[in-house]
C-alpha positions in Angstrom: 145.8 143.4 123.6 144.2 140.4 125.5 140.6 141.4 127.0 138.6 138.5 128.7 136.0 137.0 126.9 137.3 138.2 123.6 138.5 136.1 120.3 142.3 137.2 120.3 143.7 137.4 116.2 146.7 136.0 117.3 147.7 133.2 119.6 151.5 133.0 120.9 152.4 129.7 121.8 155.6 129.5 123.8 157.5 127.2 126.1 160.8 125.0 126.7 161.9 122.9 123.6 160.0 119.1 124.4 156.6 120.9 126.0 154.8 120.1 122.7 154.3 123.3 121.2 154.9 122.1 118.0 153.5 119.0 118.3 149.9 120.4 119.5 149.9 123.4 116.9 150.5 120.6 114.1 147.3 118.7 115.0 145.2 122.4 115.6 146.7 122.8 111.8 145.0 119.7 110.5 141.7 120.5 112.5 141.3 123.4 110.8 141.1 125.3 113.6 143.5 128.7 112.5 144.2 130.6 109.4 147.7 130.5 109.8 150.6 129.4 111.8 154.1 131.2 111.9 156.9 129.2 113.5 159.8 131.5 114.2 162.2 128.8 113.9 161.5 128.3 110.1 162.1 131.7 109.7 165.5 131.7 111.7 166.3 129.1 110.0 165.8 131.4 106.3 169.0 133.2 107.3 172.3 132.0 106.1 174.6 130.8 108.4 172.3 131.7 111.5 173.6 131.5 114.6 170.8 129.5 116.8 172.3 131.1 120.1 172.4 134.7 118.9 170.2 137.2 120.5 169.7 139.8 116.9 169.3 136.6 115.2 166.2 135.5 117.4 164.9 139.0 117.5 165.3 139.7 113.7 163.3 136.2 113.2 160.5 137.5 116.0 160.1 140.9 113.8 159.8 138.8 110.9 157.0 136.2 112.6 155.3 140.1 113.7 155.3 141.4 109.9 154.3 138.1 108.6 151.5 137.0 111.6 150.5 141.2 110.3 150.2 140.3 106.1 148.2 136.9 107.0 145.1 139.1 109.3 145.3 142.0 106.9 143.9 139.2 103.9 141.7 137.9 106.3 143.4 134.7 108.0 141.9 134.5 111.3 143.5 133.4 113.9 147.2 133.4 113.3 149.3 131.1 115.8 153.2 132.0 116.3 155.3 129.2 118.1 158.5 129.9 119.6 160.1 129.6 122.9 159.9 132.4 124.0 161.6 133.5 127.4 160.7 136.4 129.0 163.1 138.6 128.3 162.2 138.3 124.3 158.9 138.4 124.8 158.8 141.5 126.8 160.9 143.0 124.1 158.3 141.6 121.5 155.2 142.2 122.8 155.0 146.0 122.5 155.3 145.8 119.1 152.3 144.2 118.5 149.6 145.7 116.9 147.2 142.7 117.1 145.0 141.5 119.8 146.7 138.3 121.4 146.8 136.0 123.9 149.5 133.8 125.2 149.8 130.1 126.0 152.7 129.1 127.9 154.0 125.1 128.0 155.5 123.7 130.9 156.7 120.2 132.1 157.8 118.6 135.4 161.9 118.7 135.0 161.8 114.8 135.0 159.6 114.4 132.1 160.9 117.5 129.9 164.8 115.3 130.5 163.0 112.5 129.3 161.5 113.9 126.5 164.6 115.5 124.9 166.4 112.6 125.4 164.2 110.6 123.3 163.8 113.6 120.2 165.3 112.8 116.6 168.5 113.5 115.5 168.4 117.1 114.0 166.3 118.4 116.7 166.9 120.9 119.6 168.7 118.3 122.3 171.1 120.9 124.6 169.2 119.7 128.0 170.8 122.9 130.6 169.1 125.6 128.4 165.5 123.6 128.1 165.6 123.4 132.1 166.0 127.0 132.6 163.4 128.0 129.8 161.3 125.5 131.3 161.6 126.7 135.3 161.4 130.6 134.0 157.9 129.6 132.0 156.8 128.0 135.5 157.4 131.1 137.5 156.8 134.3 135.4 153.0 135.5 134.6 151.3 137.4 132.3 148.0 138.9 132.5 146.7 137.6 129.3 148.6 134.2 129.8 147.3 130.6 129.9 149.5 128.3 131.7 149.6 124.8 130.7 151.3 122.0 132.4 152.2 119.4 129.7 153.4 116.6 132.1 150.6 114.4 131.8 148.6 116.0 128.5 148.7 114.1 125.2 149.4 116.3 122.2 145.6 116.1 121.5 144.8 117.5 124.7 147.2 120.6 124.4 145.9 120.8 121.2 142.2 121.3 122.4 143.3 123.2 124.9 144.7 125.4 122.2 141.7 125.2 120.2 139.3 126.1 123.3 141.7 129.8 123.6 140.9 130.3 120.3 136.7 129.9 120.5 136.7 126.0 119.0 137.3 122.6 119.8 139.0 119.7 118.6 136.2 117.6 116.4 
């Protein structure tokens, strides 16, 4: 568990499709600044014919970020980041079964700019706007004790990313 002042061995990174959770970990990747990153996504997207709605298929993939987040600090590789979105429901589910010490960053944006910013993502790429705006609100509302709250609105993926970089003891270079 989170205690203040302590280096946490891994950081959860969560919010709405469009905060810039994946955008921010990529540039704390090429810094240098963890020893490994888990996105639960890549591993939901290992299973054949997954069903990107489906509640077992979301958890399965969490249990699988868990066990693999576990392997990477067992050989040594310190910090370990796992991105997802996260909401509330999940990750009270997921957290108990944590055996690491964490903390949690949670991405939020003003409603106007998150519409914006799915609008304009890529082909191939998470786009259903309804579901974003509830993640988004519920991220908003809900605490955590051991939670940062960031409001991406008017951050730069390098800023998240330092922001990232200062929960986990560094900074960007």
């Amino acid at each position: 568990m989170f205690m203040s002042g302590s280096i946490a061995d891994l950081l959860v990174v969560r919010g709405a499709p469009g905060v810039g959770k994946s955008s921010a970990v990529s540039r704390v990747r090429r810094v240098g600044g963890v020893g490994a990153v888990v996105e639960v996504d890549s591993l939901r997207g290992m299973i054949a014919k997954v069903e990107w709605t489906d509640k077992a298929h979301h958890m399965l993939a969490l249990e699988h970020a868990r066990l693999v987040a576990d392997s990477f600090l067992a050989r040594g590789f310190r910090p370990v980041v796992v991105v997802d979105t996260l909401g509330c429901a999940r990750l009270d589910a997921w957290l108990p079964t944590l055996s690491a010490s964490y903390r949690i960053v949670t991405l939020f944006a003003e409603p106007a700019v998150l519409i914006a910013r799915i609008a304009s993502r890529p082909e191939g790429q998470f786009k259903d706007l309804p579901p974003c705006l509830i993640l988004n609100a519920e991220m908003e509302r809900r605490r955590y004790p051991n939670e940062r709250k960031v409001d991406t609105t008017s951050l730069t993926p390098d800023d998240v990313a330092s922001m990232l970089l200062a929960e986990l003891g560094g900074g960007m270079p």
